[in-house]
C-alpha positions as CSV (number, residue, x, y, z in Angstrom):
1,X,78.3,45.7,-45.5
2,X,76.7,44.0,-48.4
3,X,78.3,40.7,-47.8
4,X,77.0,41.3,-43.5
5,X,73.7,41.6,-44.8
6,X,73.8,38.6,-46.8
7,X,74.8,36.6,-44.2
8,X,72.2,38.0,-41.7
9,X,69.5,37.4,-44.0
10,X,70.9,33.5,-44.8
11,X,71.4,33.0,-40.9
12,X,67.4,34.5,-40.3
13,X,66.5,31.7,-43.5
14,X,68.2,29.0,-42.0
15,X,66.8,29.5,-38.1
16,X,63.4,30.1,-39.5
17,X,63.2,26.8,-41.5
18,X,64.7,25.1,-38.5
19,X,61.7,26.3,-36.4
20,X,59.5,25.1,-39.2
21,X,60.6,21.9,-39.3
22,X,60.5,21.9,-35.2
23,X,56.6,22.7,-35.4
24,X,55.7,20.3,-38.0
25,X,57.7,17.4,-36.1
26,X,55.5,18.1,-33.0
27,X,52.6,18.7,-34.8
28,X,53.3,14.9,-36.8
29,X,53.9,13.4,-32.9
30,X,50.8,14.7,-31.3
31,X,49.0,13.1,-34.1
32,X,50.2,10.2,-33.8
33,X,49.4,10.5,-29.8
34,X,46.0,11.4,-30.7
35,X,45.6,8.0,-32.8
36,X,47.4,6.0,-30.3
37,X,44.6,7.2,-27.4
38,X,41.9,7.0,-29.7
39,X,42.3,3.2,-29.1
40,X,42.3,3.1,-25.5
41,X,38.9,3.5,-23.7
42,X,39.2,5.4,-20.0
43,X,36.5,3.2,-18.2
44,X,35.1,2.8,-14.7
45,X,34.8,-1.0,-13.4
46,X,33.1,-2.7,-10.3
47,X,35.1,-5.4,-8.5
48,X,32.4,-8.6,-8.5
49,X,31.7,-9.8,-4.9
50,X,29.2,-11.8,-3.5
51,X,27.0,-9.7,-1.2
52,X,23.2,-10.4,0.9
53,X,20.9,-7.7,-0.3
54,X,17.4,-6.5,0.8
55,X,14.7,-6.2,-1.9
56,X,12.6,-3.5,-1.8
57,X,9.0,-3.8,-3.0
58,X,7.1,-0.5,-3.4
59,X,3.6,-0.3,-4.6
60,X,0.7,2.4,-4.6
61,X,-2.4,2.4,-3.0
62,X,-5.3,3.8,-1.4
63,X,-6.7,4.3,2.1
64,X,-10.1,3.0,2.8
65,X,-12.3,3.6,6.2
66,X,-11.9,0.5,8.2
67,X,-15.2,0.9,8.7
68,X,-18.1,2.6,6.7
69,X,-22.3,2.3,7.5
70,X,-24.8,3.0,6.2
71,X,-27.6,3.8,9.7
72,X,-31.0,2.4,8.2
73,X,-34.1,2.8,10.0
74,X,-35.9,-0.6,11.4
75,X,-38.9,0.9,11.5
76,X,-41.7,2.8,9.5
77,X,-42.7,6.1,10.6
78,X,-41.8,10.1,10.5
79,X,-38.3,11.5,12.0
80,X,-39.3,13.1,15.1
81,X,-35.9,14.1,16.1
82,X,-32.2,14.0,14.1
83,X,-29.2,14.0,16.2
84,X,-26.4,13.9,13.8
85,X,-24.9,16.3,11.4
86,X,-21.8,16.0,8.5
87,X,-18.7,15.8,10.7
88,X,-20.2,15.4,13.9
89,X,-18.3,12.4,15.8
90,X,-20.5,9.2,17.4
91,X,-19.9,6.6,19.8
92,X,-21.0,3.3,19.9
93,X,-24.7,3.3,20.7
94,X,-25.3,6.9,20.1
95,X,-29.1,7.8,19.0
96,X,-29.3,9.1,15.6
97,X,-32.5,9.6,14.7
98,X,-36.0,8.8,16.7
99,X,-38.9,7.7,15.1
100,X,-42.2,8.4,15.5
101,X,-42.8,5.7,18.5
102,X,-46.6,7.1,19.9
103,X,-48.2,3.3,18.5
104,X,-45.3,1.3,19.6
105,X,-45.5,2.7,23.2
106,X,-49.0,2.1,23.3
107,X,-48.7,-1.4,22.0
108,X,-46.1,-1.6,25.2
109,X,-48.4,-0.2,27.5
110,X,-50.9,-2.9,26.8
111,X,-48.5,-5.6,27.0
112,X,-47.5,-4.7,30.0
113,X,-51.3,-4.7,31.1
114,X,-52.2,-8.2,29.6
115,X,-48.9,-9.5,31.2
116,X,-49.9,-8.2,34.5
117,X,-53.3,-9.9,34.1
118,X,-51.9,-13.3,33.0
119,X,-49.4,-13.2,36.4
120,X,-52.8,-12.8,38.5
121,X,-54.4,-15.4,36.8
122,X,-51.9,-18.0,37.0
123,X,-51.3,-17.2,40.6
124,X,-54.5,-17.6,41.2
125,X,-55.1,-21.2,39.7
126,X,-51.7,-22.5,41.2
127,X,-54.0,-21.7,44.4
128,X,-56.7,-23.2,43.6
129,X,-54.8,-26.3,42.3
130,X,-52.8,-26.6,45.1
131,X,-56.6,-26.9,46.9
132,X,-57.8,-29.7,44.6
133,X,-60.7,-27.0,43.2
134,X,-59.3,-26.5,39.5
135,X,-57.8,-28.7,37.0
136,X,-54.5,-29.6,35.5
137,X,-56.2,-27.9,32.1
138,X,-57.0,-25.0,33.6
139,X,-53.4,-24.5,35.5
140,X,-51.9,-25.4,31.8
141,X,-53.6,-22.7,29.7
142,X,-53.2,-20.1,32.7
143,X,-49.4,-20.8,32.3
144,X,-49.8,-20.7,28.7
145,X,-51.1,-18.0,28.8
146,X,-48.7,-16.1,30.8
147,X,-46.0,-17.3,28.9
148,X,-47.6,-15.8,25.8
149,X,-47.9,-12.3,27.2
150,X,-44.2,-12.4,28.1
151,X,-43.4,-13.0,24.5
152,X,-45.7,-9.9,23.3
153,X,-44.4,-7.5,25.8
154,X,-40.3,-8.5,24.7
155,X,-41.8,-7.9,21.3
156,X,-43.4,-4.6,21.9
157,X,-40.5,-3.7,23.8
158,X,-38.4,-4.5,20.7
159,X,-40.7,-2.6,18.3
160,X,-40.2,0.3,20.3
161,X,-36.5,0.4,20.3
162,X,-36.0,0.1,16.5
163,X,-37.6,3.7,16.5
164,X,-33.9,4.4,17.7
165,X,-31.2,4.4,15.2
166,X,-27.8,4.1,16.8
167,X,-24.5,3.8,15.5
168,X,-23.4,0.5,16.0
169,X,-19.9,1.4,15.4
170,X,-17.4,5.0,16.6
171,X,-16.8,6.6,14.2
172,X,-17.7,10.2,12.2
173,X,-20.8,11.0,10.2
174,X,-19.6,11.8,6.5
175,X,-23.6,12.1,5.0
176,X,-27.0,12.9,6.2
177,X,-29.6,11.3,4.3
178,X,-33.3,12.8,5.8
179,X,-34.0,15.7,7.8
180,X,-37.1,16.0,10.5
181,X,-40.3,15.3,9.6
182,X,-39.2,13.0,6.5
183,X,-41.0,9.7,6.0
184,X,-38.8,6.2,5.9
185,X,-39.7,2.8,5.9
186,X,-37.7,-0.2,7.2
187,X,-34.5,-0.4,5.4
188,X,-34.3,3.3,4.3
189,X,-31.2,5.0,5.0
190,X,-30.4,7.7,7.6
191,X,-27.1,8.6,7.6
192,X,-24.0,7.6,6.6
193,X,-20.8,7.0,9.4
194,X,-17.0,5.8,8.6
195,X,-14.2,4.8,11.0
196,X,-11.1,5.9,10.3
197,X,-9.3,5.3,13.4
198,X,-7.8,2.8,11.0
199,X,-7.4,1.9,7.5
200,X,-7.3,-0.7,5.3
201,X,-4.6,0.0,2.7
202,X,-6.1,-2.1,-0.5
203,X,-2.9,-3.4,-3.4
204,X,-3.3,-5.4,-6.2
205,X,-0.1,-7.5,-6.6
206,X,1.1,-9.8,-9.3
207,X,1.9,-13.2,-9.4
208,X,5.4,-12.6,-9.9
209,X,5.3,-11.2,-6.5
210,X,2.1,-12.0,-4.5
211,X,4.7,-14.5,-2.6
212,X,6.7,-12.2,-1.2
213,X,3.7,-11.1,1.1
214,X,3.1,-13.1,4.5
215,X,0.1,-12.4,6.8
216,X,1.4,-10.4,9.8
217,X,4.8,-8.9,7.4
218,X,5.0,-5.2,8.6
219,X,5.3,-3.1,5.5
220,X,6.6,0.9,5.6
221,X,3.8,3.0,4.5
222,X,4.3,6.8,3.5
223,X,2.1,9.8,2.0
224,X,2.7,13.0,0.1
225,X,0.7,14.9,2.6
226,X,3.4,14.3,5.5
227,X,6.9,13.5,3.1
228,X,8.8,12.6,6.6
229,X,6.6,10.7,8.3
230,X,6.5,6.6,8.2
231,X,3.8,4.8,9.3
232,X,3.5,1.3,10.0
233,X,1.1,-1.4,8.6
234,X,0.2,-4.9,9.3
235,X,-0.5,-7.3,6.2
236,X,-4.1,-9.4,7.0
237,X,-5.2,-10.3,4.3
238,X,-3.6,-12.1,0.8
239,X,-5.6,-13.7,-1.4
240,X,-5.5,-17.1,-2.3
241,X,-6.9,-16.5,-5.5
242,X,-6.5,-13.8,-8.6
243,X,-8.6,-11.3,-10.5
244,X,-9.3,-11.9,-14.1
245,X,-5.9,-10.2,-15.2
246,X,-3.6,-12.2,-12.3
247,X,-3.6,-9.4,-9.6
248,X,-4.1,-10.9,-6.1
249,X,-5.7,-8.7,-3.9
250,X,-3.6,-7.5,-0.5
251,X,-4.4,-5.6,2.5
252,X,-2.9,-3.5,4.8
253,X,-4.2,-2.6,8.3
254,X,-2.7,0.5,9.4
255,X,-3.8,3.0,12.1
256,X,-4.7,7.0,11.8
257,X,-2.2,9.0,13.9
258,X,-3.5,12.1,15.8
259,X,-0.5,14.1,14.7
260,X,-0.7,13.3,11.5
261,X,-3.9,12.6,10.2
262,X,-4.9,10.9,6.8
263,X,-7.9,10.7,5.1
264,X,-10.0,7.8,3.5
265,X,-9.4,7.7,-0.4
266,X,-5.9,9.3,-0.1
267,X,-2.7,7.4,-1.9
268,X,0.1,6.2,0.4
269,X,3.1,4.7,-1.2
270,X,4.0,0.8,0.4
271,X,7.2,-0.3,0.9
272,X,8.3,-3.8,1.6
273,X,12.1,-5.0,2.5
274,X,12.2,-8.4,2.0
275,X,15.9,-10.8,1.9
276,X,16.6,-11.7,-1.3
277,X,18.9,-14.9,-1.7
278,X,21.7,-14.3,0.6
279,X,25.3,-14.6,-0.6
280,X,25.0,-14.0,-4.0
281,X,26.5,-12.1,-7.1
282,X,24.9,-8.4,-7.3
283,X,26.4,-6.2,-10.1
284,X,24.9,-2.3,-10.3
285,X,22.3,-1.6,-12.6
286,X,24.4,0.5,-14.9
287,X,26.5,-2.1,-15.6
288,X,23.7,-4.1,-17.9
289,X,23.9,-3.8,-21.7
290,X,20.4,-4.5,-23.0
291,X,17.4,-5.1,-21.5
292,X,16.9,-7.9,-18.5
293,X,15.4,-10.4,-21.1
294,X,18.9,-10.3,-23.1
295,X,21.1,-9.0,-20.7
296,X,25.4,-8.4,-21.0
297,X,28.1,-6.8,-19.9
298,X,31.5,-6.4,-20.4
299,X,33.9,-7.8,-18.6
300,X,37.4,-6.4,-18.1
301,X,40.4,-9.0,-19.2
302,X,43.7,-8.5,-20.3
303,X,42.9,-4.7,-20.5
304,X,40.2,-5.4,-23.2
305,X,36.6,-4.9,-22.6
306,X,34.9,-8.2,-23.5
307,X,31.1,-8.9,-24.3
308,X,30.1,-11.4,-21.9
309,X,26.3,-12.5,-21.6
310,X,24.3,-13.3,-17.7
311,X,21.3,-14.8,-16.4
312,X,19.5,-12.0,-14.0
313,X,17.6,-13.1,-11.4
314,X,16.1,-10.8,-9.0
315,X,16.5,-7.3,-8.4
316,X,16.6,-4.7,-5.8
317,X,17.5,-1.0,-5.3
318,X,20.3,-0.4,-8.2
319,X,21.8,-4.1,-8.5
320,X,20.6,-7.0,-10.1
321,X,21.5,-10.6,-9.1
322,X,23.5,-12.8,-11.4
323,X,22.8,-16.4,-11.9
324,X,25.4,-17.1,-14.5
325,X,27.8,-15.4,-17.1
326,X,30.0,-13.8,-14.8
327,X,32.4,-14.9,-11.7
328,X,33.4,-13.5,-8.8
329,X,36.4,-11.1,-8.7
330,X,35.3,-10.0,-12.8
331,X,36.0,-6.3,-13.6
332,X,32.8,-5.6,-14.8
333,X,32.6,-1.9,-16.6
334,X,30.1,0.2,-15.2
335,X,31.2,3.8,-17.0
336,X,32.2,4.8,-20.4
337,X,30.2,1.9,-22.0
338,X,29.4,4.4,-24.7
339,X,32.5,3.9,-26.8
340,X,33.1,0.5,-26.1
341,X,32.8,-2.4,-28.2
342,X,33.7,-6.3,-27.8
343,X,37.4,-6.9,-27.5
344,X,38.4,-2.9,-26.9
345,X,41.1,-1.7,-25.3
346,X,40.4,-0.1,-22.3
347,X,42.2,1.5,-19.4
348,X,40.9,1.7,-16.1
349,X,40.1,4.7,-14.4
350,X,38.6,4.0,-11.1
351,X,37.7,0.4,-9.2
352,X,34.2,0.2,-7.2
């Protein structure tokens, strides 16, 4: 029994160091796996093609009233009556205020009287002229004369109607300036009325830009205060000159919509697709290493990521154009750039 017991126990030894040595052989080959992967770098690459892309331009800016008076009076006086209050809507010609006119259609009145006179008068030299009993003076100044009291009367008349103030333009009163019975003289302001069945959308653009914008180019305009709706502009207006810091100054005509109505002084956000140069190298935006001043990628060759420095030229949504550095058909890594470094192994993943 003793001898079966030994034997048991050296068989138990002998399996037991054989497991051992098992477990430490795989541990010794995973590790050297490990090492072996460490090397490699699992990357993501984008297949180089010349492509046409659209640029898109966005900007910010603000709405303004395409039209915005202030109604002054044209004559001196008191307010007799007001016809206009905040938010009330006026038409072209509408009567805003009166002013006191008693003197003014007095002073008509007696235009009217002297011009009457004048007409008699000159009627009644032609007659006697044409009867050889009163001069060619006499005929002159009676014309003269008449003439004269024309003039007086289209001025009286004219006195009278700047004790009307009417809206020269439609649009919505936004301030009230006097009430009735206030005082004004000529040039004092009434009230004040803006026309925002259109807008002028105002942008200050740079130089490195500013050429991208034509008169009559039809921009995409939205707001925050409708998310899904796009409204349409018209460019009028770019400056041939800049501001003091090289902004040239655009504008936008766009008009209100009654469904969705904006406001004067609200920001809209401007967006502009224009072609960039067609047929072109375009790699995406993830793919640069360092800024666009000093711009590289890497380039997949011979399953080795290698540092390779471009030229960017323009760039639109996500991709960048590439004047030089890279060819067409280059695997250029755009994922797992973290780990890389110039002349790494790498092994690729997925192709874009």
């Amino acid at each position: 029994m003793k001898k079966k017991i030994v034997v048991i126990v050296c068989l138990l030894l002998v399996v037991l160091g054989a497991a051992k040595l098992i477990s430490n052989y795989k541990k010794i080959s995973e590790k050297k796996n490990v090492a072996s992967i460490s090397n490699v770098v699992c990357v993501d690459v984008f297949d180089v093609k010349k492509m046409d892309m659209d640029k898109a331009l966005s900007f910010v800016g603000t709405l303004n009233a395409y039209q915005q008076l202030d109604l002054a009076s044209e004559s001196q006086g008191r307010i007799t009556s007001l016809n206009c209050e905040v938010g009330q809507s006026k038409g072209r010609g509408s009567v805003i205020a009166t002013i006191d006119d008693k003197v003014k259609l007095l002073t008509v009145e007696t235009a009217k009287i002297n011009l009457n006179k004048a007409s008699k008068d000159l009627n009644r030299i032609e007659t006697l002229f044409k009867g050889n009993t009163s001069s060619q003076m006499e005929l002159d100044n009676a014309r003269t004369a008449y003439e004269a009291a024309v003039v007086q009367l289209q001025q009286a008349e004219k006195q009278l109607a700047y004790t009307r103030v009417t809206s020269s333009i439609n649009g919505i009163i936004v301030k009230k300036m006097v009430e009735v019975g206030s005082y004004v003289n000529v040039g004092n302001p009434i009230a004040s009325i803006v026309d925002v069945s259109k807008f002028r959308v105002k942008l200050n653009i740079s130089e490195v830009e500013v050429n991208e914008f034509k008169v009559g180019m039809i921009p995409e305009i939205t707001s925050s205060v409708y998310p899904d709706a796009v409204f349409h502009g018209k460019i009028t207006f770019v400056s041939p000159q800049s501001d003091e810091v090289h902004n040239y100054p655009v504008e936008i005509e766009m008009p209100n919509s009654s469904k969705t109505p904006l406001k004067a002084g609200m920001f809209v956000n401007v967006k502009m697709k224009t072609s960039l140069p067609a047929n072109s190298i375009y790699i995406p935006r993830e793919a640069l290493v360092g800024s666009i001043q000093d711009s590289k990628v890497y380039v997949v060759r011979n399953d080795k990521a290698m540092l390779q420095k471009i030229v960017v030229g323009q760039q639109s949504e996500g991709y960048l154009q590439v004047l030089s550095g890279i060819q067409e058909n280059d695997l250029v890594v755009v994922n797992g750039l973290v780990n890389l470094s110039d002349g790494k192994a790498v092994k690729i993943m997925n192709k874009k």
